[in-house]
C-alpha positions in Angstrom: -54.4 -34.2 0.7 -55.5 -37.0 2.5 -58.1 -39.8 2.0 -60.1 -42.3 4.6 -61.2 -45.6 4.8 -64.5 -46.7 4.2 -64.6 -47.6 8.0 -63.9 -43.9 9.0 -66.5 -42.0 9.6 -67.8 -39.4 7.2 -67.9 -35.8 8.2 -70.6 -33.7 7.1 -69.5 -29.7 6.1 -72.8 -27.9 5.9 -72.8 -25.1 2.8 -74.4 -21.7 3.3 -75.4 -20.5 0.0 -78.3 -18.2 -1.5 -79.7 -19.0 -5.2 -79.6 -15.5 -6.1 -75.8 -14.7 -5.4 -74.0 -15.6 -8.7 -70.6 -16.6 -6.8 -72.5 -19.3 -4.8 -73.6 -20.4 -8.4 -69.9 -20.5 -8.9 -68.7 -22.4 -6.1 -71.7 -24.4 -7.1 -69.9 -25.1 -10.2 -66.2 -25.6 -8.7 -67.3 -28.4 -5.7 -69.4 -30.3 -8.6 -66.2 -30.6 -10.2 -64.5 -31.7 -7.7 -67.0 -34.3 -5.8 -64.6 -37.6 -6.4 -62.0 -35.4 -4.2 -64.6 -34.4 -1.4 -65.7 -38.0 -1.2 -62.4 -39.5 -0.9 -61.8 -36.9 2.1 -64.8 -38.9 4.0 -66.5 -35.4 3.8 -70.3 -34.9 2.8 -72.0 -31.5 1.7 -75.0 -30.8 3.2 -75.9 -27.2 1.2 -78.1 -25.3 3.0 -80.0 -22.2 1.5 -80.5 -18.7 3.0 -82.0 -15.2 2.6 -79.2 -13.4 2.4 -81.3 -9.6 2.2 -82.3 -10.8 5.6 -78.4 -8.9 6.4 -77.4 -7.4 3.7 -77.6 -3.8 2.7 -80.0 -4.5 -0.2 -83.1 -6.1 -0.9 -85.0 -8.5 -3.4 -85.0 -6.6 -6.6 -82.5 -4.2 -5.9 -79.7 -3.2 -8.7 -76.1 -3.3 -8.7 -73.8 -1.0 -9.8 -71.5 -1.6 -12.7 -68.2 -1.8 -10.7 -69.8 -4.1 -8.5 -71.1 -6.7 -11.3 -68.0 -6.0 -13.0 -66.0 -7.5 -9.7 -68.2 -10.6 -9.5 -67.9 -11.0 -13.5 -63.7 -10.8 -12.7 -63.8 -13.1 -9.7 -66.1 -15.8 -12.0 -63.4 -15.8 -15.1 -60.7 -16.2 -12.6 -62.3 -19.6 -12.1 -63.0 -20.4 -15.4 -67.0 -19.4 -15.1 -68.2 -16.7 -17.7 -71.5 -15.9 -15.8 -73.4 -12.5 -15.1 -74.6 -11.1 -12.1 -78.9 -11.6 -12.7 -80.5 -7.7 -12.4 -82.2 -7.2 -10.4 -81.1 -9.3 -7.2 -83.4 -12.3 -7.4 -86.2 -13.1 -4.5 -84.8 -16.5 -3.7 -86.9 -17.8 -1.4 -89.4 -20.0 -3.3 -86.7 -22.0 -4.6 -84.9 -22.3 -0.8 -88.4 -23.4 0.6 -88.1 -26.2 -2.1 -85.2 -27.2 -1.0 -85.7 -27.1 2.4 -88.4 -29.6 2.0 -86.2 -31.9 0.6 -85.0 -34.7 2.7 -83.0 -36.8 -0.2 -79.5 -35.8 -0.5 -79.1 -36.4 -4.5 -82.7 -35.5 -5.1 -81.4 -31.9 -3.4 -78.6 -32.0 -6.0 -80.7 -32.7 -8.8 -82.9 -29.2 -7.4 -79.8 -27.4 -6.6 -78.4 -28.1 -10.5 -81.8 -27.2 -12.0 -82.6 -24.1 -9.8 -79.2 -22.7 -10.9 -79.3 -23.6 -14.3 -82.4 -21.7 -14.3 -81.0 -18.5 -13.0 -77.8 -17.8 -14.4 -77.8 -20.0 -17.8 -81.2 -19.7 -18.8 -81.1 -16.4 -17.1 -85.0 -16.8 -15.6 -85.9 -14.8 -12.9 -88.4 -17.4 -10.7 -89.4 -20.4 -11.0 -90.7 -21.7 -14.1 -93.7 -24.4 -14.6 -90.6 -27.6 -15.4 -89.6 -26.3 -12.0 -92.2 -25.8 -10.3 -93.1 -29.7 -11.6 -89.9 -30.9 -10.3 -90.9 -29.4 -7.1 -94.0 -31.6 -6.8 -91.8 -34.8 -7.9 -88.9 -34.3 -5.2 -91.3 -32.8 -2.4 -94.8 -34.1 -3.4 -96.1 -30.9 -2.8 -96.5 -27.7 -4.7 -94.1 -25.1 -4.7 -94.7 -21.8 -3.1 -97.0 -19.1 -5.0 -94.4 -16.1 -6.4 -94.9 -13.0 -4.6 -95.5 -14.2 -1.1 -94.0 -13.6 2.0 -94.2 -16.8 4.1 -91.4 -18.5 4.0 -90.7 -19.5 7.5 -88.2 -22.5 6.7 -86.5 -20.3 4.9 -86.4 -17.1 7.2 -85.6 -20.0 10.3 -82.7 -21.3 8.8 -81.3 -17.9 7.9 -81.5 -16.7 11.6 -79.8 -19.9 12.7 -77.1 -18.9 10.0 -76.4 -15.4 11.6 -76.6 -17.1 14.8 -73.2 -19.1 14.2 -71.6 -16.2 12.9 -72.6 -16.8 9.0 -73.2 -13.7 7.1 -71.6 -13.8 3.9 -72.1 -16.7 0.7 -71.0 -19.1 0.6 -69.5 -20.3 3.3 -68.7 -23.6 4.4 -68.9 -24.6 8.2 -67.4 -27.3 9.9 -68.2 -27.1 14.0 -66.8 -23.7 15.0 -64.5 -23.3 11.7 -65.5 -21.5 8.8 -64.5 -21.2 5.4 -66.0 -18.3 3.7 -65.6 -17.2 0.0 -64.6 -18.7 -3.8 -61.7 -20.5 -5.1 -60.6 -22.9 -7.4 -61.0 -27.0 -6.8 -57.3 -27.2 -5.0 -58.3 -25.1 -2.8 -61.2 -26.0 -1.9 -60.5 -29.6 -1.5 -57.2 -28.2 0.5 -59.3 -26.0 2.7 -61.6 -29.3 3.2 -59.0 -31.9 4.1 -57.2 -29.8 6.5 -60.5 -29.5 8.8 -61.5 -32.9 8.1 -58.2 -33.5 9.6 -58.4 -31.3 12.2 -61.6 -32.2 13.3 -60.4 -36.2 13.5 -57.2 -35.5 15.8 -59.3 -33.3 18.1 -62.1 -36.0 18.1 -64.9 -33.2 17.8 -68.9 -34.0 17.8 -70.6 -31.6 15.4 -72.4 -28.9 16.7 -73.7 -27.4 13.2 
């Protein structure tokens, strides 16, 4: 693994994730663990939310079955997570427009850390009023209303997600590379150098 100067510039990996898909809350958990690495790469996460039902073959409130949540329970140990898939799926959207608002890069973090805690420790399916509170601290506005349906932030950065090819969380894009799924810190730092490397010696310009 290799590490840059402070004179280098920093590359910026965008994050495709959706609060309501429990291995997103798991990667989540793994690049937290591993932020000293990703910094010494010269690499910054910019996590971007979408509506994944916008492509999927379910919908918000849908159930799973018990092979399925069994799987995701499997893939989670095998990273050292104990965590349960939330039933039903969860509407994610009021807690994407929030962040989406944001413009701060650690007061995003400090949403994304609550938002998940929220939904798969506290196990809470929308968002509650200490939430909803923080919303109006990081965004100085209110959050959306539950059980609406205008979320255009939201359903615009989705589309442009299926428009570079993105249709599976998470998945982390670097100009025309992708690297979709969950693994342990290693690899992810791994996977992360290697394009930050790549990108360097080809002397890219981000298109993401």
């Amino acid at each position: 693994m290799s590490s840059v100067s402070s004179s280098e510039e920093r590359i910026r990996f965008r994050v495709y994730y959706d609060f309501a898909s429990t291995l997103c809350y798991v990667a989540h958990l793994v690049l937290s663990d591993v932020d000293s690495e990703v910094e010494a790469l010269g690499v910054e996460l910019e996590w971007r939310p979408i509506d994944l039902t916008m492509a999927a073959p379910w919908d918000r409130g849908d159930s799973f079955t018990e092979e399925v949540r069994g799987a995701v329970h499997q893939t989670a140990l095998g990273l050292g997570i104990d965590v349960e898939m939330p039933d039903p799926w969860l509407d994610s959207r009021p807690a994407s427009q929030v962040a989406l608002a944001i413009r701060s890069p650690a007061a995003e973090r400090r949403w994304r850390d609550a938002v998940f805690e929220e939904f798969f420790v506290a196990r809470r399916r929308a968002l509650t009023p200490p939430l909803a509170a923080l919303a109006r601290e990081l965004t100085g506005a209110d959050p959306p209303l539950p059980g609406g349906d205008d979320y255009p932030e939201v359903e615009a950065c989705t589309r442009d997600a299926f428009v570079l090819g993105i249709t599976g969380v998470p998945t982390i894009l670097l100009d025309n590379w992708a690297f979709g799924g969950v693994h342990d810190g290693p690899t992810m730092v791994s996977a992360l150098s290697q394009l930050a490397d790549r990108y360097r010696e080809l002397g890219a310009s981000i298109v993401n």
